[in-house]
C-alpha positions in Angstrom: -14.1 -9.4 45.0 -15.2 -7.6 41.8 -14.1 -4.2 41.7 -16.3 -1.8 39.7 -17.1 2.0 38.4 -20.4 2.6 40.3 -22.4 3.7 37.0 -25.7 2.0 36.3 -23.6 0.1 33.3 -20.6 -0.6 35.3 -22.8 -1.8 38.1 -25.2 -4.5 35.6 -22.0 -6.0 34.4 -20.2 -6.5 37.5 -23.6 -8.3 39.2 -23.9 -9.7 35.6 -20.7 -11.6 36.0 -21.2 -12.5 40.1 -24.1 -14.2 39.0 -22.2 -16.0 36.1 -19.4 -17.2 39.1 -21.8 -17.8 41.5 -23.5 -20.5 39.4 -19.9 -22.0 38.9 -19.5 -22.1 42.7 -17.8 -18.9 43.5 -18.3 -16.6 46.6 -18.3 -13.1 45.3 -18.4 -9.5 46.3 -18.8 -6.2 44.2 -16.8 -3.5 45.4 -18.1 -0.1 44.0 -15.6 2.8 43.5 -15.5 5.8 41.7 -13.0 6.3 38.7 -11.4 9.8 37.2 -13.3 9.5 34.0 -16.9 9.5 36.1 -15.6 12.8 38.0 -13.6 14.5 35.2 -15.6 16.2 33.0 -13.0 17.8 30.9 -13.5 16.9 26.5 -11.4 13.5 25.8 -9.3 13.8 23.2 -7.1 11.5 21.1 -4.5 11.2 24.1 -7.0 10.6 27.1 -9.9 8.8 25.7 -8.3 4.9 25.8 -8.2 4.0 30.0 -9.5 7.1 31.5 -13.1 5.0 33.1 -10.0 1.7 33.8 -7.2 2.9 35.7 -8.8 3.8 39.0 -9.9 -0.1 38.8 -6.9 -1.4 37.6 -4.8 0.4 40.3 -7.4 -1.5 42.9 -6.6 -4.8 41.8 -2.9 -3.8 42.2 -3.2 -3.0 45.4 -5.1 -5.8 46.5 -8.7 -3.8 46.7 -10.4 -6.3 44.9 -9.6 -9.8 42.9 -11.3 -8.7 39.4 -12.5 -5.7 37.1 -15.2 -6.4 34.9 -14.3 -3.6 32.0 -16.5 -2.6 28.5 -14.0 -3.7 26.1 -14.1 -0.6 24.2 -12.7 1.0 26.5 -9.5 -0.9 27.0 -6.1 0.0 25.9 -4.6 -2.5 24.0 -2.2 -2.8 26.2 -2.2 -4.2 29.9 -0.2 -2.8 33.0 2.7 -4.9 34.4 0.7 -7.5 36.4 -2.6 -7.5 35.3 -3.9 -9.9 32.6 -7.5 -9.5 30.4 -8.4 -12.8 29.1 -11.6 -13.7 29.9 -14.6 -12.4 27.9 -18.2 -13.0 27.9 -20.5 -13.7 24.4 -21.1 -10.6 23.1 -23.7 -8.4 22.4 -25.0 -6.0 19.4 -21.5 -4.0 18.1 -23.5 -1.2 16.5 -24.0 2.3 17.9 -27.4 3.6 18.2 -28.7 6.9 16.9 -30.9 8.9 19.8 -33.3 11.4 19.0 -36.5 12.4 20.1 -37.6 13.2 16.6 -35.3 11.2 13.9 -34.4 8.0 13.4 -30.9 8.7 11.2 -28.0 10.9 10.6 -29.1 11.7 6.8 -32.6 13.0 8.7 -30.4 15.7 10.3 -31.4 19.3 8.8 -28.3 21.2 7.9 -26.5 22.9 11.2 -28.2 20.5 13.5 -26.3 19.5 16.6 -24.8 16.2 17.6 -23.8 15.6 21.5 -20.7 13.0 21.4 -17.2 13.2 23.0 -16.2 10.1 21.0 -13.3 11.5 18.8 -14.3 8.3 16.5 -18.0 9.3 16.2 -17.0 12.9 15.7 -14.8 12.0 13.0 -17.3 9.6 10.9 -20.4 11.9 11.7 -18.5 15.0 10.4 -16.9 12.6 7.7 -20.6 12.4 6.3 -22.5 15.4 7.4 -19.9 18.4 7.6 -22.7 21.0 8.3 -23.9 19.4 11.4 -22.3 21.1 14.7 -20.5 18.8 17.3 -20.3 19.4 21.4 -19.2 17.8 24.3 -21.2 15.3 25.3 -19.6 13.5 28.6 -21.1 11.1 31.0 -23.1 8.0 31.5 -26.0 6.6 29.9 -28.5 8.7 31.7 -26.6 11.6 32.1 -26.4 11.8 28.1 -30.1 11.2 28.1 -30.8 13.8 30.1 -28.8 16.3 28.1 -31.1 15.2 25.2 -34.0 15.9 27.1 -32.7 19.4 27.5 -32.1 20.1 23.6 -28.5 20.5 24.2 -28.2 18.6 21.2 -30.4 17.1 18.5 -29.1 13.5 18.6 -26.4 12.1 20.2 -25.2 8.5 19.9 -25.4 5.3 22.3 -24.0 1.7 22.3 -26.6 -0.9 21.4 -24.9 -3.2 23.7 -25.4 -0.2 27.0 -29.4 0.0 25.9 -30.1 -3.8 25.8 -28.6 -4.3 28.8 -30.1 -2.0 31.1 -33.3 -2.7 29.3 -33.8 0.7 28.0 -34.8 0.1 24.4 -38.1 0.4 25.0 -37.9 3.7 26.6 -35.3 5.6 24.9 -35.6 6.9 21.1 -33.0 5.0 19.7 -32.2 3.3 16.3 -29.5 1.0 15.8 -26.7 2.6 13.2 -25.1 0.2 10.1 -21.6 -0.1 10.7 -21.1 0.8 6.9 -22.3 4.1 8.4 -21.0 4.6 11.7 -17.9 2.0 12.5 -18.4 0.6 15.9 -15.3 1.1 18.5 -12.8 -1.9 18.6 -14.4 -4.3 20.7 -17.5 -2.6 20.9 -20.6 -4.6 22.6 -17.9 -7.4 24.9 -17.4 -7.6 28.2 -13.7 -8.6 29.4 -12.6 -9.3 33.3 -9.5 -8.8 34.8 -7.2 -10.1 37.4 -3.8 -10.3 38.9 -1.4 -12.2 36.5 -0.1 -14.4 39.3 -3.6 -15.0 41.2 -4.2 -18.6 39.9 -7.1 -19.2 42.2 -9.4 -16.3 40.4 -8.1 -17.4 37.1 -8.8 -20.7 37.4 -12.9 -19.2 38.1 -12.7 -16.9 35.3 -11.9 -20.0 33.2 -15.1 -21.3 33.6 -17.1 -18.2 31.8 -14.8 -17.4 29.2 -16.0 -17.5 25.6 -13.8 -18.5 23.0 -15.3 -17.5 19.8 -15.6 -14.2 21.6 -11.9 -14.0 22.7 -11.1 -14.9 19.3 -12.9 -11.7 17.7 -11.8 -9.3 19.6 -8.1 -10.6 19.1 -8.5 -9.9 15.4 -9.9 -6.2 15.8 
């Protein structure tokens, strides 16, 4: 039983990695549930921003709701709740944030006072690192719901994992232009998926053994 947020993202991942276990021979389920962070709205900050999309799933496998979370790395704490275990990763995909707008293709296009849409204390931080006339809002929500806040000029630009828009297939559709991490550093982890389980369930991580990819692992050990 994979137990998963029920955004499009969450949702690709989580049949993604059923389809992965499925060709190894396992019988799997996706369990869809809603989190806090796809309900609460409020800005995340430096002391909310690390777990708030995990713990509803986390708490799930706890209590026996499902068998694994399939989680984007990024936004993992580093640390893992008495219990649980995160050691299995897939090969990853492009680590570099992508610039959306409808009419630029880069932050130094921006005309002075222009308005980014990000919630990401780290993009904030590098954006207005750079460009310290541009104006920052809240930009919560998934993929689409950040696209659609574009389409209603509540920003200028706003900014998008490369990893999110290749997966959903969405590149050709959406205005977006991958950023150089000398400009914009990617999030720890950015672009990996990891899976989770119950420490002492030996049966699922004996499955999860069979997709894991080292090199992978390895990276995201190092950052």
């Amino acid at each position: 039983r994979i137990a998963t947020r029920e955004s499009p993202l969450a949702m690709w991942q989580a049949e993604h990695v059923a389809a992965l276990l499925s060709q190894h021979g396992s019988q799997v389920e996706i369990v869809p549930m809603v989190s806090s962070g796809d309900i609460d709205m409020s800005p995340i900050d430096g002391r909310r921003s690390v777990g708030v999309f995990t713990k509803r799933i986390q708490r799930a496998l706890l209590q026996d709701e499902g068998d694994v979370a399939v989680h984007s790395m990024k936004d993992m704490p580093v640390e893992q709740p008495d219990g649980l275990v995160l050691d299995t990763y897939l090969p990853r995909e492009d680590v570099r944030d992508a610039f959306v707008s409808a009419d630029l293709d880069e932050i130094a296009a921006l005309p002075a006072g222009a308005v980014v849409g990000t919630s990401s204390l780290r993009r904030r931080s590098q954006v207005l690192n750079r460009r310290p006339d541009l104006q920052v809002v809240e930009f919560r929500g998934n993929v689409q719901t950040r696209l659609r806040k574009l389409s209603e000029n509540v920003a200028d630009c706003t900014f998008l994992a490369m990893a999110g828009l290749n997966r959903l297939g969405m590149l050709a559709d959406v205005p977006a232009n991958p950023v150089d991490p000398e400009t914009m550093l990617p999030a720890v982890a950015q672009g990996a998926i990891g899976i989770e389980c119950r420490l002492d369930d030996m049966r699922v991580r004996d499955m999860l053994a069979a997709i894991h990819d080292t090199p992978t692992g390895q990276r995201l050990a190092a950052e």
